[in-house]
C-alpha positions as CSV (number, residue, x, y, z in Angstrom):
1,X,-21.8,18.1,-19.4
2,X,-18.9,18.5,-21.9
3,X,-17.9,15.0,-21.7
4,X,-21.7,14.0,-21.9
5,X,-21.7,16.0,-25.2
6,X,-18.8,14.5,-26.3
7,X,-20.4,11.0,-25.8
8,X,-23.5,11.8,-27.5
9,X,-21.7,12.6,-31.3
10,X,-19.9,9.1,-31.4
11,X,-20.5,6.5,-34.0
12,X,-23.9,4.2,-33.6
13,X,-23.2,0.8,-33.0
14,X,-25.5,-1.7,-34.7
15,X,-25.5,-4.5,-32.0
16,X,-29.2,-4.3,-31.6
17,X,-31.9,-4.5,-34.2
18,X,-34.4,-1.4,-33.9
19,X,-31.3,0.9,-32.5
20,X,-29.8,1.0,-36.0
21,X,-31.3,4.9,-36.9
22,X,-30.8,6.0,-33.2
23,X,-28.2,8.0,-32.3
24,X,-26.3,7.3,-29.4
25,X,-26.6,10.7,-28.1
26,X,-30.5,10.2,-27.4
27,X,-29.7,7.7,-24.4
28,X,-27.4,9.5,-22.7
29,X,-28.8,13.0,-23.5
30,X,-32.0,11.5,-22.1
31,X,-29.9,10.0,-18.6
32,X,-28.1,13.3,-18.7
33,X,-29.3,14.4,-15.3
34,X,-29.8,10.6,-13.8
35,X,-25.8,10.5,-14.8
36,X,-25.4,13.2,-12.7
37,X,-27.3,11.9,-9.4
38,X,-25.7,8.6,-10.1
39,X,-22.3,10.2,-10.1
40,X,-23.2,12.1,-6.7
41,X,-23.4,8.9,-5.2
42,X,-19.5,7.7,-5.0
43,X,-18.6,11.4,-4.2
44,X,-20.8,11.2,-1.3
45,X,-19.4,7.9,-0.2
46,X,-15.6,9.0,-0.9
47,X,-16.3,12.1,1.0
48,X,-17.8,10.3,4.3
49,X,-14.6,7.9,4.2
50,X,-11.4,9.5,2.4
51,X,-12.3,13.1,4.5
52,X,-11.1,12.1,7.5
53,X,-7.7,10.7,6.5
54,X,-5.6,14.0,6.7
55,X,-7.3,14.7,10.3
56,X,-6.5,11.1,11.7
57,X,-2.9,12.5,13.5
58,X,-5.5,15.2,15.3
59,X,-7.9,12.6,15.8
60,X,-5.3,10.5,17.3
61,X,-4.1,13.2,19.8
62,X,-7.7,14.9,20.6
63,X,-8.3,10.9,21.3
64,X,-5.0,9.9,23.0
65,X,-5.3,7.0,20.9
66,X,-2.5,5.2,18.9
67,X,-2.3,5.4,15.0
68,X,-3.3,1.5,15.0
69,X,-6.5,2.7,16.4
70,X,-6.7,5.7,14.6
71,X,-6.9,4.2,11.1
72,X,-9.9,1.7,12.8
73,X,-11.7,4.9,12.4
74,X,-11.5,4.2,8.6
75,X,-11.0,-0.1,8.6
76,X,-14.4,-0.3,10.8
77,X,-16.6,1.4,8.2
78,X,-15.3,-0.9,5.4
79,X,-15.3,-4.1,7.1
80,X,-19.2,-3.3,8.1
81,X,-19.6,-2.3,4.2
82,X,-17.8,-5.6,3.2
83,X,-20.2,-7.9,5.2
84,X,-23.5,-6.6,3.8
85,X,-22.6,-5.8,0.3
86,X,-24.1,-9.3,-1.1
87,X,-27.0,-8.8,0.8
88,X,-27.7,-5.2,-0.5
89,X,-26.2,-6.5,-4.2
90,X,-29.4,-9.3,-3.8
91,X,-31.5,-7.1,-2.6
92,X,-31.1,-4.7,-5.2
93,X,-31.7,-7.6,-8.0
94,X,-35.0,-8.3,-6.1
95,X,-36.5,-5.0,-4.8
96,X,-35.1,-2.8,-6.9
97,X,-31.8,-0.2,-7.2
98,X,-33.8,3.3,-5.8
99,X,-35.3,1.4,-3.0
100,X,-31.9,-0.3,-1.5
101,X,-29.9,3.2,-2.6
102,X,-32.3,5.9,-0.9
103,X,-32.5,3.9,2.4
104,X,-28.9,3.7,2.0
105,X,-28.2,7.3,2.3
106,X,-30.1,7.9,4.8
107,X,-28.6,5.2,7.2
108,X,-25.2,6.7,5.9
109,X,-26.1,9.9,7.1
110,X,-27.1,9.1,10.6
111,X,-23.6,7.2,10.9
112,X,-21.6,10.0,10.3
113,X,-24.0,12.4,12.5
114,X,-23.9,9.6,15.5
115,X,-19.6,10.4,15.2
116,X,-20.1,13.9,15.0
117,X,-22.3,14.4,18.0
118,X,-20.2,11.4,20.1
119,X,-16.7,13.5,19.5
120,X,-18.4,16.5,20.4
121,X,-20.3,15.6,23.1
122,X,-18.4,13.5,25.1
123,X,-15.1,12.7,27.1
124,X,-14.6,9.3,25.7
125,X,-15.9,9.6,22.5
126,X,-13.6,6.7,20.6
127,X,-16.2,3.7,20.5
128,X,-19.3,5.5,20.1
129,X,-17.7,7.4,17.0
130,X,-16.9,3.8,15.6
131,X,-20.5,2.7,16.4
132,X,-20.7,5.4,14.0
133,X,-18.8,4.8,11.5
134,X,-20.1,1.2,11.2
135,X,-23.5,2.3,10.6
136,X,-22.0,4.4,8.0
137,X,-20.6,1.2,6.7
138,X,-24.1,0.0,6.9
139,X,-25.5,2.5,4.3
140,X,-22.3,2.5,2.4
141,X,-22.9,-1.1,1.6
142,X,-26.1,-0.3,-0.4
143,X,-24.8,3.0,-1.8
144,X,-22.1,2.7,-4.0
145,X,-21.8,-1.0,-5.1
146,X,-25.7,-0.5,-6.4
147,X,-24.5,2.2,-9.0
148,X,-22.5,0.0,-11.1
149,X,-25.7,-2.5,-11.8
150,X,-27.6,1.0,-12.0
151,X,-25.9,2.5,-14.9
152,X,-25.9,-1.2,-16.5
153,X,-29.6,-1.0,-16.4
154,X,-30.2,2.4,-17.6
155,X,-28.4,1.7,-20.7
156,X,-28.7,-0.6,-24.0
157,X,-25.5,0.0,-25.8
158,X,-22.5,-1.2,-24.2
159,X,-20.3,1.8,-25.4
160,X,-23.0,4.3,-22.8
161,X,-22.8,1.9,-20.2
162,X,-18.6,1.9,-20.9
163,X,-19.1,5.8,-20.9
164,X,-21.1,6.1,-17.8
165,X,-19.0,4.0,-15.7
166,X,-16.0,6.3,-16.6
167,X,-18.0,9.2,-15.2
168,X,-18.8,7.5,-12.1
169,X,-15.3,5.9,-11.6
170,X,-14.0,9.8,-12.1
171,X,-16.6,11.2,-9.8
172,X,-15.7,8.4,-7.2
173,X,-11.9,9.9,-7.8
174,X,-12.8,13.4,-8.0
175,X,-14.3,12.6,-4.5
176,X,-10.8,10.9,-3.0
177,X,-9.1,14.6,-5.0
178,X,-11.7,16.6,-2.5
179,X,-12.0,14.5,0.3
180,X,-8.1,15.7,2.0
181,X,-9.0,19.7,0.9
182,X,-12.1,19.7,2.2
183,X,-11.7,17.2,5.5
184,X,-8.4,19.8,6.3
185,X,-10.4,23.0,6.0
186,X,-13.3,21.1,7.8
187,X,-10.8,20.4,10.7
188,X,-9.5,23.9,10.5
189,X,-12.2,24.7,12.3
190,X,-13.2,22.1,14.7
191,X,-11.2,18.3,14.1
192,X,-15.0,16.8,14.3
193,X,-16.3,19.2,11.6
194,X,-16.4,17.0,8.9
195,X,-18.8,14.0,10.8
196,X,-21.5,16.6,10.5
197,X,-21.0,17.2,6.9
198,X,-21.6,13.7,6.2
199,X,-25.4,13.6,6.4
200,X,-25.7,17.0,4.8
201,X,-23.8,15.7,1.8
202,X,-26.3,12.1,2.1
203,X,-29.4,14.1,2.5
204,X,-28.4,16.0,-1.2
205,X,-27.4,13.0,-2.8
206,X,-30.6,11.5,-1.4
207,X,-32.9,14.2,-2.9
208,X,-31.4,14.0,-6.4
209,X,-31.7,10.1,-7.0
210,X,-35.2,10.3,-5.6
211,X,-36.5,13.5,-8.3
212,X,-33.9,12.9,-11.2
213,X,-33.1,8.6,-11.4
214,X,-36.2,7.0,-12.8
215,X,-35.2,3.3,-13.0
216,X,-36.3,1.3,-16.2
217,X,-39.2,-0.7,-15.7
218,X,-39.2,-4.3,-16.3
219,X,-42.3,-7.4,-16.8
220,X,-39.9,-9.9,-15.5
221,X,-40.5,-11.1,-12.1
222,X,-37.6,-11.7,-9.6
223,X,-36.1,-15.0,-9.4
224,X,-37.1,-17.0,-6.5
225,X,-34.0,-17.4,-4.3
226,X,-33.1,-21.0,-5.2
227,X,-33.2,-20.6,-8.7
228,X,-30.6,-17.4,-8.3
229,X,-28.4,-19.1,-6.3
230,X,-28.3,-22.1,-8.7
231,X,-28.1,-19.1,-11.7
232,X,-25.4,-17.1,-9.9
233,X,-23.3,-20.8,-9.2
234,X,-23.5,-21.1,-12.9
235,X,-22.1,-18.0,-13.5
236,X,-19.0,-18.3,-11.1
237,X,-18.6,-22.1,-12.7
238,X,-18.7,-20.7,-16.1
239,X,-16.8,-16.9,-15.4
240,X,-15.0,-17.5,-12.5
241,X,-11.8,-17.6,-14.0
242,X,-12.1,-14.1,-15.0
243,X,-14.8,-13.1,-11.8
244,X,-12.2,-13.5,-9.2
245,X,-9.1,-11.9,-10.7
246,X,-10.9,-9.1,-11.1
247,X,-12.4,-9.5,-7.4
248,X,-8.5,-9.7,-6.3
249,X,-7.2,-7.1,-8.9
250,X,-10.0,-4.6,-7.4
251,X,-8.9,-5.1,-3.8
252,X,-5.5,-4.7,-4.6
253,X,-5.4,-1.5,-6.1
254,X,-7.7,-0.3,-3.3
255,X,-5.3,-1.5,-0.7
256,X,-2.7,-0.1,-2.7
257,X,-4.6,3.6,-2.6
258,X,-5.6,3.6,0.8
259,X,-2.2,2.4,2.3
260,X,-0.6,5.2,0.1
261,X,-3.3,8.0,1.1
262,X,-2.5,6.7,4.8
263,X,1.0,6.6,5.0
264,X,1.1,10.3,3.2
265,X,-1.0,11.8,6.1
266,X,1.3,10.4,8.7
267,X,4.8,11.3,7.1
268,X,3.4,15.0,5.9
269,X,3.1,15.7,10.0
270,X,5.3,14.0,11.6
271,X,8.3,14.0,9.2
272,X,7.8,17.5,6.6
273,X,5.7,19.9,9.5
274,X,2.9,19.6,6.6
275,X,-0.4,20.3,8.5
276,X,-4.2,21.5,8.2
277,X,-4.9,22.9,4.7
278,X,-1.7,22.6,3.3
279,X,-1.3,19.0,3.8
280,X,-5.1,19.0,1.8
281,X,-3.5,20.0,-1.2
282,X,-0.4,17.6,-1.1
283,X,-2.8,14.8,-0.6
284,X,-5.2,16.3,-3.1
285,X,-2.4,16.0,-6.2
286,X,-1.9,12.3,-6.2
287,X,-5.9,11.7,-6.0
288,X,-6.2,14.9,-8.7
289,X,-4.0,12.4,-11.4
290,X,-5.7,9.1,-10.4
291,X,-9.1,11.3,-11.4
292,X,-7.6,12.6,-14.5
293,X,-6.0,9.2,-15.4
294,X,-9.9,7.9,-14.8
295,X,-11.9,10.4,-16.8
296,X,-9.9,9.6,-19.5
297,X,-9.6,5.9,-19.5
298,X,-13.5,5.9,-19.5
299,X,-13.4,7.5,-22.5
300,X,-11.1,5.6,-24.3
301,X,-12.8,2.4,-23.6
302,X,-15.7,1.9,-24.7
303,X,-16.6,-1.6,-25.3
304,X,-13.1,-3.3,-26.2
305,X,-12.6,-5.6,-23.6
306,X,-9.1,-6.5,-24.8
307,X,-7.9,-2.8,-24.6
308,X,-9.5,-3.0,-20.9
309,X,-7.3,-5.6,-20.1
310,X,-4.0,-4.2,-21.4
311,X,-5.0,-1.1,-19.3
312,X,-4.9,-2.9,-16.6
313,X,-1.9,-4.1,-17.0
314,X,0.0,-1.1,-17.8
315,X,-1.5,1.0,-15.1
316,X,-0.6,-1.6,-12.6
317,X,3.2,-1.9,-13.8
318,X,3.2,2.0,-13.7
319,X,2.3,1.9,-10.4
320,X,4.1,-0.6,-9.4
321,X,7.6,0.9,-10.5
322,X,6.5,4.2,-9.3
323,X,6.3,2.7,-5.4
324,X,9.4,0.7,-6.3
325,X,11.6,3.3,-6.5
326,X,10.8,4.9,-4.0
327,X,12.7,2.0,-1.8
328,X,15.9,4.6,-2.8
329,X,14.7,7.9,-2.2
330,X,11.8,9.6,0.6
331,X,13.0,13.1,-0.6
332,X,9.7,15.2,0.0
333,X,8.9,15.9,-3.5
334,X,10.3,12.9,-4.7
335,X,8.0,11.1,-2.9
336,X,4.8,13.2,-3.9
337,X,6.1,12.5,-7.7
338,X,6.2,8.8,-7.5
339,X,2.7,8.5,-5.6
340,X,1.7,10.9,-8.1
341,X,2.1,8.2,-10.8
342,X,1.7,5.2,-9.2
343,X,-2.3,6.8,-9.0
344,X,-2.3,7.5,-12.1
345,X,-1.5,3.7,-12.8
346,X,-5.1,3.0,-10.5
347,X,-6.5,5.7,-12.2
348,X,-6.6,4.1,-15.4
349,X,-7.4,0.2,-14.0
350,X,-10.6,1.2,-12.3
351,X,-12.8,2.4,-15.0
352,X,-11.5,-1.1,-17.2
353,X,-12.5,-3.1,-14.1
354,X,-15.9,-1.6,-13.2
355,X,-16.6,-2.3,-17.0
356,X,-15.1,-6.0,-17.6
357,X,-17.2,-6.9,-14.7
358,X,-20.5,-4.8,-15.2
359,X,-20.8,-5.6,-18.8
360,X,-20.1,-9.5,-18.5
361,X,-23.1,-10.4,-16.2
362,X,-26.6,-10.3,-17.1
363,X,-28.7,-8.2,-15.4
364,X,-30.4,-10.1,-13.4
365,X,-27.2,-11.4,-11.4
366,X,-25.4,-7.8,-12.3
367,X,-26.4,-6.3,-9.1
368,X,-25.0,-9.2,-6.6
369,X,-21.8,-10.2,-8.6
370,X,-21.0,-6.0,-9.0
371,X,-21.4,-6.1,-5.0
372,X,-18.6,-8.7,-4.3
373,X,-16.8,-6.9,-6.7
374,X,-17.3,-4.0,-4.7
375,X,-17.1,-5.9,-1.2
376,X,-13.2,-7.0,-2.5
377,X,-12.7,-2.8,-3.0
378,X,-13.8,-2.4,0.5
379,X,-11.5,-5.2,1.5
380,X,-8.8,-3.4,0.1
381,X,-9.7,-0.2,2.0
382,X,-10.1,-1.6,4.8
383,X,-6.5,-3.4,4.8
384,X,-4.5,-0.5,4.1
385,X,-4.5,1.9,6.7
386,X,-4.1,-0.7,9.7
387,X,-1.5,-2.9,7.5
388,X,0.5,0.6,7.0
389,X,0.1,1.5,10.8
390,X,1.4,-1.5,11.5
391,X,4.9,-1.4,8.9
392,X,5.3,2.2,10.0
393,X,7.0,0.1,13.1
394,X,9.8,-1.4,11.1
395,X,11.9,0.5,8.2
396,X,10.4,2.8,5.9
397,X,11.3,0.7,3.1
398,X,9.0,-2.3,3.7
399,X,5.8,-0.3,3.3
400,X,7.6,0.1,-0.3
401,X,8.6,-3.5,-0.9
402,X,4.7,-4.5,0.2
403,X,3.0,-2.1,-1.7
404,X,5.0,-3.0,-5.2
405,X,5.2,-6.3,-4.5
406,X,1.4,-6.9,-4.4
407,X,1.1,-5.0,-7.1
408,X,3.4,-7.2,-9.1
409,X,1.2,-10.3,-8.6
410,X,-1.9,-8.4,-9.4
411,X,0.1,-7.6,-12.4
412,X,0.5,-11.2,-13.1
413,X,-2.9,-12.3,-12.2
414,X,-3.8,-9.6,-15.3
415,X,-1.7,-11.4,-17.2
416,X,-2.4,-14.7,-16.6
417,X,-6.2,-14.8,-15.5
418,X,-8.2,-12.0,-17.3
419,X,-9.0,-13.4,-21.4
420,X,-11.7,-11.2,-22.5
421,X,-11.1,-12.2,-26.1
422,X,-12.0,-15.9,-24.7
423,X,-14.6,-14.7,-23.1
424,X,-16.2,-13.0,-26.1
425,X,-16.0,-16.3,-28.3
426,X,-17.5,-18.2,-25.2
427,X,-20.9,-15.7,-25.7
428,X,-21.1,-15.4,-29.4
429,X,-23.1,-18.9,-29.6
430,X,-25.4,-17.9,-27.4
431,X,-26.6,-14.8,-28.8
């Protein structure tokens, strides 16, 4: 609520006429506790996906599965969440955020009770807990990738909607900082514990978008389909450049994350003895910067899209060189250091992209084009893990060559693909 505070005594902008004697603190003072359901959203999600990494060595032996197959566990629910993102993106546009969102949850929940019960339950419990996970994929598809669009709607002023998706992007990292502490202590207990916490978490989440998120009504009548497809090829002719280096930059730093956050939970067991709780917190400090790095980052922003970009930038060459070096050294806290600031570099790239993209759409198309934004995250969540299993196999120092090395060409696509400034002097004849 601080931060919420904080946002409510900055300047007025005077973009809009009738908004001029407002004070920007009404908005979000107003959206206060919508913020705060919103923001339960991508903790949720984070929480039914990034809890099971540090219990993925116990799953793999309770299983007698390999780690190829283990990290499915994790690739299964994104690929499924990749697939129908669009579709829950158009949806969204058409029937409205709350009634793709709630439904959501719900599905979400009975995914991660259908793995719970499966790896309790029964003998050979590998498949069916993948059946559900991928119906967990199912509800995560029209979770998450709705809030973005969401929090566009909710707001006029571009610094709120700026402000908001800072919040969001920090609760989404807070998640990923709580996810390995809580999935360990979960574990601690019973290694399928935290399946069953899954639709518990939903079933809150649920409750507080359905009482507290009141969507803004609108007169305007949804397009018919033809008419947004032909709308939504304009937009990709027209912002394409820009669309799909974000798109790739997005699923980059996510494979980036998720190959790190995968590779830690291995190496902790089977190379330091770190195990159960304790290896929580080491995977917690990493994910505790990125969330820091985010929190801040969205509230630096704003609405300067050419600061956005040179974010970017930087936090991808920090993380980058932080990955780079550690091709000379796998010292213990060495390594915890270095993945320590290449998620601070993610950290502050997320919150820029979620806003480039969210506030360079119109809202009618916001909610489909914010969904293939988020179906490339999921494609870079889904990569990692299985991409990491598979380059545990040859010397350690190729999982660091990969990792900074696709980070270096996201770097340049940055660089050579993202012109806000361009895109700004592209819109002012139209307004």
């Amino acid at each position: 609520m601080e931060n919420i505070e904080q946002l409510c005594s900055s300047s007025v902008t005077a973009k809009k006429q009738g908004t001029k004697g407002k004070n920007k603190s009404g908005e979000i003072a107003k959206q206060k506790w919508a913020i705060l359901s919103l923001s339960s959203i991508p903790l949720v999600m984070t929480l039914g996906n990034s809890m099971l990494i540090p219990v993925l060595p116990s799953m793999e032996r309770k299983l007698s599965i390999s780690s190829f197959q283990t990290s499915m566990i994790i690739t299964v629910y994104s690929i499924v969440a990749i697939l129908l993102i669009p579709l829950a993106g158009y949806l969204s546009d058409h029937l409205g955020r709350k009634k793709v969102i709630i439904p959501s949850l719900i599905i979400s929940g009975i995914g991660g009770l259908i793995s719970g019960l499966a790896a309790w339950k029964m003998n050979d419990a590998y498949v069916v807990i993948l059946i559900g996970r991928a119906l967990q994929g199912v509800g995560a598809s029209g979770a998450f990738p709705i809030v973005l669009p969401l929090v566009g709607d909710l707001f006029q002023n571009e610094d709120d909607v700026s402000s908001t998706l800072g919040l969001i992007e920090t609760s989404n990292t807070f998640g990923k900082v709580l996810s390995p502490v809580l999935g360990a202590f979960l574990a601690g207990y019973s290694w399928f514990l935290p399946f069953f916490s899954i639709p518990i978490f939903c079933a809150i989440s649920t409750l507080l978008v359905i009482f507290l998120v009141k969507c803004p009504k609108t007169a305007e009548k949804p397009l018919p389909f033809k008419q947004f497809l032909a709308n939504l090829k304009t937009i990709f002719k027209q912002k394409g450049h820009w669309l799909y280096a974000i798109f790739f930059i997005g699923g980059i730093l996510m494979f980036v994350l998720f190959g790190v956050l995968f590779y830690l939970s291995e190496i902790f067991e089977t190379e330091y003895g770190i195990k159960d709780l304790k290896k929580g917190f080491f995977l917690a400090l990493p994910l505790g910067a990125l969330c820091l790095a985010s929190y801040i980052t969205g509230k630096m922003i704003k609405k300067n899209k050419i600061l956005m970009k040179w974010l970017v930038l930087a936090g991808i060459v920090l993380t980058a060189s932080a990955i780079a070096s550690l091709y000379f050294s796998i010292k213990l806290w060495f390594i915890i250091s270095m993945f320590l600031i290449a998620a601070v570099g993610i950290g502050i790239g997320l919150p820029c992209l979620d806003s480039l993209i969210t506030e360079g759409i119109e809202k009618e198309e916001r909610g489909t084009v914010t969904s293939i934004y988020s179906s490339m995250r999921f494609i870079g969540v889904a990569a990692g893990p299985p991409v990491i299993a598979l380059l545990m196999n040859y010397p350690f120092h190729w999982i660091f060559v990969i990792l900074s090395s696709v980070s270096v060409v996201a770097g340049i696509v940055t660089l050579l693909a993202v012109h806000p400034g361009m895109q700004q002097q592209k819109q002012k004849p139209e307004n």
